[in-house]
C-alpha positions in Angstrom: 62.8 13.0 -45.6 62.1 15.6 -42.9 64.3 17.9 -40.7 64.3 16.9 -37.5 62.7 19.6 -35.4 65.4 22.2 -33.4 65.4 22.6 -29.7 63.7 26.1 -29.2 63.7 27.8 -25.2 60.2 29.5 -25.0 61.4 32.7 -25.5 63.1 31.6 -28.9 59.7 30.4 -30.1 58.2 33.7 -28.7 60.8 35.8 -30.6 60.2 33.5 -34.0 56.2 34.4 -33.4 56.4 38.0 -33.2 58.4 37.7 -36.5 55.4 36.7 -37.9 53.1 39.1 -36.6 51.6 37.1 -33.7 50.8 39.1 -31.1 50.3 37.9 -27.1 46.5 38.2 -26.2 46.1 36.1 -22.9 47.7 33.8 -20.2 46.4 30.6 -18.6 48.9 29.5 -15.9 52.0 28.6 -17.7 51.1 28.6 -21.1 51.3 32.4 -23.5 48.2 32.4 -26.3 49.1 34.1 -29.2 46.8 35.3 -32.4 47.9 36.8 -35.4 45.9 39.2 -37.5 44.6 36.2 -39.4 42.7 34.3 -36.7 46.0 31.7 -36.0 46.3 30.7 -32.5 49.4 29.3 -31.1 50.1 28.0 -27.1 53.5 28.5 -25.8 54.1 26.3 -22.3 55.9 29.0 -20.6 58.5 27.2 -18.7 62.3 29.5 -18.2 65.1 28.0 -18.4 63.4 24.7 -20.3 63.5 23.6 -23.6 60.1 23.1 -25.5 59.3 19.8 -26.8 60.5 18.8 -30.6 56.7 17.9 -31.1 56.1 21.0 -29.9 58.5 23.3 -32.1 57.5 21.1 -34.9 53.8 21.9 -34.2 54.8 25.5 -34.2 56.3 25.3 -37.4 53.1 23.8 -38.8 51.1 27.0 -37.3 52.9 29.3 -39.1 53.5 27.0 -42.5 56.6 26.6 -42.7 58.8 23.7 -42.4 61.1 23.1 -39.5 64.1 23.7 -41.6 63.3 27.3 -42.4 62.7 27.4 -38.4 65.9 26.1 -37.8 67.0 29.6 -39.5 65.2 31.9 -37.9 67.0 30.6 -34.7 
């Protein structure tokens, strides 16, 4: 059985991404694009003071293969 996914702020899941080597390359609106040197792209909705989504941190897990426990960690 799966972890359930944490509640991540958007600049939790923008700390966690730069862990990885992501790196911001553009804006739309709201949302933060980020590549890493591999091609990945992630979307971050760029609210403050919101929480993301759980499908939304556990889609971020998935980008960087890893499972949402070992996200839970890098909290």
């Amino acid at each position: 059985m799966s972890q359930r996914a944490p509640r991540l702020t958007p600049d939790q899941a923008v700390r966690i991404l730069r862990q990885f080597g992501f790196v911001q390359t553009r804006q739309s609106g709201s949302h933060k694009i980020f590549r890493n040197p591999a091609g990945i792209r992630v979307t971050i909705p760029y609210h403050k003071g919101k929480m993301l989504h759980p499908k939304m941190v556990a889609a971020i897990a998935r980008d960087l293969r890893i499972s949402t426990g070992e996200l839970l960690k890098l909290v």
